[in-house]
N, CA, C and O atoms as a GROMACS GRO file, in nm:
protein
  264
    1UNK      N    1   9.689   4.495  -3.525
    1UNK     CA    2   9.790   4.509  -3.421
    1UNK      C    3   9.733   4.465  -3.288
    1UNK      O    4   9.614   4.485  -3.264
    2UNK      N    5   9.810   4.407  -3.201
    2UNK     CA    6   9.800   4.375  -3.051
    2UNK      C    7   9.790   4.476  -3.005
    2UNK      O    8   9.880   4.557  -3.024
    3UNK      N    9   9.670   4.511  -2.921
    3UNK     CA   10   9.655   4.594  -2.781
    3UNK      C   11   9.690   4.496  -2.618
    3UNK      O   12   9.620   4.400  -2.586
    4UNK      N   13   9.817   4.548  -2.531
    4UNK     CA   14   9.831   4.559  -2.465
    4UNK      C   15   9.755   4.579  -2.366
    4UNK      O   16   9.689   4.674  -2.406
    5UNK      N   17   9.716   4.555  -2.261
    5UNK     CA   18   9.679   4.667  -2.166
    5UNK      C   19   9.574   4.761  -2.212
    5UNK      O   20   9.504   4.765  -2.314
    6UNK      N   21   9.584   4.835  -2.107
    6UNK     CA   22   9.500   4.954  -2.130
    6UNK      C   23   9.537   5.108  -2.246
    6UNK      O   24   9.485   5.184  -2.327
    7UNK      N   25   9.678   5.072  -2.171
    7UNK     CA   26   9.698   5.207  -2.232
    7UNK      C   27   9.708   5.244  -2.376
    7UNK      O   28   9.768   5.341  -2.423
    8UNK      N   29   9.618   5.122  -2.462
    8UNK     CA   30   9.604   5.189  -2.625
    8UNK      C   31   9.715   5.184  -2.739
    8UNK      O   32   9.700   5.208  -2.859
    9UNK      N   33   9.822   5.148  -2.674
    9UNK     CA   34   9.960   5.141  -2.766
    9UNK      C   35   9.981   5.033  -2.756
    9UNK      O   36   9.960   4.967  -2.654
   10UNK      N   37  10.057   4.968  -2.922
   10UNK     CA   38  10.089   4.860  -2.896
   10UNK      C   39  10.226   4.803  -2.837
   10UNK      O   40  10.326   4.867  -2.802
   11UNK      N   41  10.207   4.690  -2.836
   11UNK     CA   42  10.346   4.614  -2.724
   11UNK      C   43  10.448   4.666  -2.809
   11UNK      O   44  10.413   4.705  -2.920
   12UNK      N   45  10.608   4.677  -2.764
   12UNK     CA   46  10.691   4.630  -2.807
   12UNK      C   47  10.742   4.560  -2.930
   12UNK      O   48  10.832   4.604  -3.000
   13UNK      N   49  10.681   4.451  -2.951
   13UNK     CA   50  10.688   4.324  -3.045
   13UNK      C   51  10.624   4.329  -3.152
   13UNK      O   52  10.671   4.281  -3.255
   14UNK      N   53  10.511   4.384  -3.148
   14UNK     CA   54  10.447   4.465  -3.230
   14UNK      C   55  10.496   4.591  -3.306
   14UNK      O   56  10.474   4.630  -3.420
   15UNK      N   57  10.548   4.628  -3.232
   15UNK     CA   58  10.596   4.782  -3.337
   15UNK      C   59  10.695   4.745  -3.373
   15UNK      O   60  10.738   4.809  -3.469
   16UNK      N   61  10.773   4.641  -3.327
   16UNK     CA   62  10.918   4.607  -3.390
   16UNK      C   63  10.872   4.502  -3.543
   16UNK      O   64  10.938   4.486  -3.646
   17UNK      N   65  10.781   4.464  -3.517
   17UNK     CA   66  10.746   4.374  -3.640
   17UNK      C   67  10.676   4.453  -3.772
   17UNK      O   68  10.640   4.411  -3.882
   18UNK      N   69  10.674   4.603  -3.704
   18UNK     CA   70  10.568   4.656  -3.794
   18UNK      C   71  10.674   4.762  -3.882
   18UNK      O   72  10.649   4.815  -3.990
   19UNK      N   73  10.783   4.773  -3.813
   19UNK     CA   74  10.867   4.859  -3.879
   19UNK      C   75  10.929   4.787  -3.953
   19UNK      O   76  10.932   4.820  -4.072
   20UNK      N   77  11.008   4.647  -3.905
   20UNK     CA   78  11.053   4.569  -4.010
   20UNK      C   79  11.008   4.538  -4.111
   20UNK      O   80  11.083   4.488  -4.194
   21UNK      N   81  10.831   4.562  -4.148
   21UNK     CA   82  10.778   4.522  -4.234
   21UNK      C   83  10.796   4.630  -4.335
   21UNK      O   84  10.801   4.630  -4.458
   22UNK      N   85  10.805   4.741  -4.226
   22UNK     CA   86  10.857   4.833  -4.341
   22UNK      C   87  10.950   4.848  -4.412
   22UNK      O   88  10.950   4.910  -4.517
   23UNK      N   89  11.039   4.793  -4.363
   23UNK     CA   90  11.205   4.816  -4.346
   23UNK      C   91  11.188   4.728  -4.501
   23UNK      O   92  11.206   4.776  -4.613
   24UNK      N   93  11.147   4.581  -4.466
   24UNK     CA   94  11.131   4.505  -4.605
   24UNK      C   95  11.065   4.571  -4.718
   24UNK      O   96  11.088   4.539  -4.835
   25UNK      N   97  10.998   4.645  -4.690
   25UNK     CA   98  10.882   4.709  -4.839
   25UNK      C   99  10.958   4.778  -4.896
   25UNK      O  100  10.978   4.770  -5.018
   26UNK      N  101  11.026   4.873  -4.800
   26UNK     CA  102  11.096   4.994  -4.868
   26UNK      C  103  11.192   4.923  -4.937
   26UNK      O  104  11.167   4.948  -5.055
   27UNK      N  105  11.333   4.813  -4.929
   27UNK     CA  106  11.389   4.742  -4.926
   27UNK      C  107  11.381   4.647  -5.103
   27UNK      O  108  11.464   4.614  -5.188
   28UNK      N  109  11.224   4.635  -5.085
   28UNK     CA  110  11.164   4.556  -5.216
   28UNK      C  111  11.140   4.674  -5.310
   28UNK      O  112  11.119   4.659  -5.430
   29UNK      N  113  11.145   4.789  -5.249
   29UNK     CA  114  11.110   4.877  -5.376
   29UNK      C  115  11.264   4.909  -5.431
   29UNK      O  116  11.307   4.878  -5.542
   30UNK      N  117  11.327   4.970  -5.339
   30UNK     CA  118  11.467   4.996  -5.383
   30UNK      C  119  11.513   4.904  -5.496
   30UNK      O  120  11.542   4.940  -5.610
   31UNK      N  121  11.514   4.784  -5.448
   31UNK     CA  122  11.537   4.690  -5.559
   31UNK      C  123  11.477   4.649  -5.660
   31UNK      O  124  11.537   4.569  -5.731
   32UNK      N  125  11.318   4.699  -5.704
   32UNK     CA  126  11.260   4.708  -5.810
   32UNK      C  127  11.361   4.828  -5.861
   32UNK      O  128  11.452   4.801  -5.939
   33UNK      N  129  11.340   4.958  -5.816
   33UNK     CA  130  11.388   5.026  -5.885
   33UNK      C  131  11.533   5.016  -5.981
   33UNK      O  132  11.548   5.052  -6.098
   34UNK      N  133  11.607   4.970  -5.914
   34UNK     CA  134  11.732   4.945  -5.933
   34UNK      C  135  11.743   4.852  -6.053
   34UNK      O  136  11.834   4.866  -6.135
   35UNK      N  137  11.647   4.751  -6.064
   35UNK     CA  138  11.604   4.659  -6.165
   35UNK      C  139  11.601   4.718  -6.309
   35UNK      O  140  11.645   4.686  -6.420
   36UNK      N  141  11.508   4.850  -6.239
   36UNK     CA  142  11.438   4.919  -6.388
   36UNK      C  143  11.570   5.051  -6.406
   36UNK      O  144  11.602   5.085  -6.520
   37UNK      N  145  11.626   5.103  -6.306
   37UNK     CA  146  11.754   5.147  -6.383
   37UNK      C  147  11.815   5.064  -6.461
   37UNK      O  148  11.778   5.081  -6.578
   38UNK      N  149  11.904   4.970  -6.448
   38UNK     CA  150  11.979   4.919  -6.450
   38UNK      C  151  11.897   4.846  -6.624
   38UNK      O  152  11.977   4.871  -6.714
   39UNK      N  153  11.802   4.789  -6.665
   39UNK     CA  154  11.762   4.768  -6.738
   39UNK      C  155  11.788   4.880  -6.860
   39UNK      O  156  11.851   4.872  -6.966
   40UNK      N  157  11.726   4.964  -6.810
   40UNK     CA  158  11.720   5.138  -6.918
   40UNK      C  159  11.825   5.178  -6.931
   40UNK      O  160  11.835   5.250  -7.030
   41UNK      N  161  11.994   5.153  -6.824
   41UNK     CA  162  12.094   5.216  -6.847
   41UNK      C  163  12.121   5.102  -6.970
   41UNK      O  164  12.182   5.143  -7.069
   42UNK      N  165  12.081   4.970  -6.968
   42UNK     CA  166  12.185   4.857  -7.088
   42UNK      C  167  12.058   4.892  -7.215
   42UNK      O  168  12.107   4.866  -7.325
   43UNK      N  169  11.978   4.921  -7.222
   43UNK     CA  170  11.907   4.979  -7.344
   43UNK      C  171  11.978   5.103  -7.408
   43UNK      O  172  12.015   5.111  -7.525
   44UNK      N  173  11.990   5.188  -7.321
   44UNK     CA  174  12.084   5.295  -7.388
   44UNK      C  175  12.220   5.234  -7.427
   44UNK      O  176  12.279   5.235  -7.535
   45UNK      N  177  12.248   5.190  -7.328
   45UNK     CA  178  12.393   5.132  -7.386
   45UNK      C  179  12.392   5.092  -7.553
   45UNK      O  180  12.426   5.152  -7.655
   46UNK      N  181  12.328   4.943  -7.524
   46UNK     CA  182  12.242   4.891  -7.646
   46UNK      C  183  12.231   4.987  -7.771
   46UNK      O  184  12.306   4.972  -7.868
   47UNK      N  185  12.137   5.084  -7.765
   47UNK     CA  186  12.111   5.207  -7.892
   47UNK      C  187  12.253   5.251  -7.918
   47UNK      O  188  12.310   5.250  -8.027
   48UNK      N  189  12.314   5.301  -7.771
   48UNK     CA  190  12.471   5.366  -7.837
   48UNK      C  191  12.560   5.345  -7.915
   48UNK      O  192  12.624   5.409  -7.999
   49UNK      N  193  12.553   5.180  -7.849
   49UNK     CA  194  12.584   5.054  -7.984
   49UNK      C  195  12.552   5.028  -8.094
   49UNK      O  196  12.648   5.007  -8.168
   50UNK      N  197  12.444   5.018  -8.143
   50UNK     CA  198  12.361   5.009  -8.236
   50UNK      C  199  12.422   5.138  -8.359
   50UNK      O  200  12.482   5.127  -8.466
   51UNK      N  201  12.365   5.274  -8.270
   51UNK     CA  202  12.418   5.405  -8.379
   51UNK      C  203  12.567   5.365  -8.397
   51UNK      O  204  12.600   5.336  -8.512
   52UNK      N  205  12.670   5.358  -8.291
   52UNK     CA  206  12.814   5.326  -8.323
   52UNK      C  207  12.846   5.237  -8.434
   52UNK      O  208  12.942   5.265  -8.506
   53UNK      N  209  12.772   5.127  -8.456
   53UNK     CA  210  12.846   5.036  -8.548
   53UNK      C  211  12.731   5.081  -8.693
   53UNK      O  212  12.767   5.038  -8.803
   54UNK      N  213  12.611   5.158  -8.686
   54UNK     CA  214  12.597   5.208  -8.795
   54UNK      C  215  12.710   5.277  -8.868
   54UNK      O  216  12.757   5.257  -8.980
   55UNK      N  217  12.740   5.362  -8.775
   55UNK     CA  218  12.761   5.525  -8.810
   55UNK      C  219  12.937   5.446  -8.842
   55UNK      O  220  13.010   5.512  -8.916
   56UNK      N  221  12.981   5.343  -8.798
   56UNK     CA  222  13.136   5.313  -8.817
   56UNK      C  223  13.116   5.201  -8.953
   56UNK      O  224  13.222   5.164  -9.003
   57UNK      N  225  12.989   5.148  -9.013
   57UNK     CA  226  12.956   5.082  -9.130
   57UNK      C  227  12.960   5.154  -9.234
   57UNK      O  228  13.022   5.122  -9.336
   58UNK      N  229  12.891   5.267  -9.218
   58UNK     CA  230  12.888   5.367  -9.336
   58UNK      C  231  12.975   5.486  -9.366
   58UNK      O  232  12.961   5.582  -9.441
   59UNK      N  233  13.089   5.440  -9.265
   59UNK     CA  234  13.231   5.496  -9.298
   59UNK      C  235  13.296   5.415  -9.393
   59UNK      O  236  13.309   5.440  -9.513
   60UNK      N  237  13.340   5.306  -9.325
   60UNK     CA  238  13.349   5.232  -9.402
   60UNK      C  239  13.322   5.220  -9.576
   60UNK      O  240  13.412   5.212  -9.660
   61UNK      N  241  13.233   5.220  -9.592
   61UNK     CA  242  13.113   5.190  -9.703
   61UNK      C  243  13.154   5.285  -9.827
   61UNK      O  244  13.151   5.262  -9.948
   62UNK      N  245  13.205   5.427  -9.736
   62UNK     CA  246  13.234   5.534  -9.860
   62UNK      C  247  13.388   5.477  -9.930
   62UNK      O  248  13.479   5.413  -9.876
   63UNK      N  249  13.373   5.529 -10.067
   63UNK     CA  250  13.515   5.498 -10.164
   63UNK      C  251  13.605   5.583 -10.068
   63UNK      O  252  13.558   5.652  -9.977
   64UNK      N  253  13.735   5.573 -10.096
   64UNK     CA  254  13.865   5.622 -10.087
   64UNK      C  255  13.922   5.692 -10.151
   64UNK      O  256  13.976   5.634 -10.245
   65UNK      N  257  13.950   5.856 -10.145
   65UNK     CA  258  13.978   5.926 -10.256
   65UNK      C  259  14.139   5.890 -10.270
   65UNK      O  260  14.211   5.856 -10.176
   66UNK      N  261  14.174   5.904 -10.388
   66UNK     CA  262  14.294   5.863 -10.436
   66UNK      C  263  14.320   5.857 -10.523
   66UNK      O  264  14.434   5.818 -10.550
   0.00000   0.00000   0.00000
C-alpha cells in the first residue's frame, strides 16, 4: 500500500482499490459457491431420476392379476 504523508494511513485511492479487491474476492467466491450448489442440486435431481424410472420399471415389470 501507498503511504501518504506522514500521517501513516493510506490515500484515498488506495483504500478504494483495496476494498474493491475485496468486493471482487468475495464476489468470486459467491460464485464458486453457487457453481457447487447448483451442480449437487442437478446430481440429486439426477439420482431422483434415476430411483423414479427404476422404481416406475419394476412396476411395470410385475404380471397383472386377472
Amino acid at each position: 500500500m501507498k503511504i501518504k504523508g506522514q500521517s501513516g494511513s493510506p490515500d484515498l485511492q488506495t483504500q478504494l482499490e483495496s476494498l474493491l479487491d475485496q468486493v471482487w474476492r468475495s464476489e468470486d467466491d459467491w460464485q464458486l459457491w453457487d457453481r457447487i450448489d447448483a451442480a449437487v442440486q442437478q446430481d440429486a435431481l439426477r439420482t431422483q431420476r434415476a430411483s423414479s424410472a427404476t422404481t416406475d420399471l419394476a412396476a411395470d415389470a410385475q404380471p397383472a392379476d386377472g
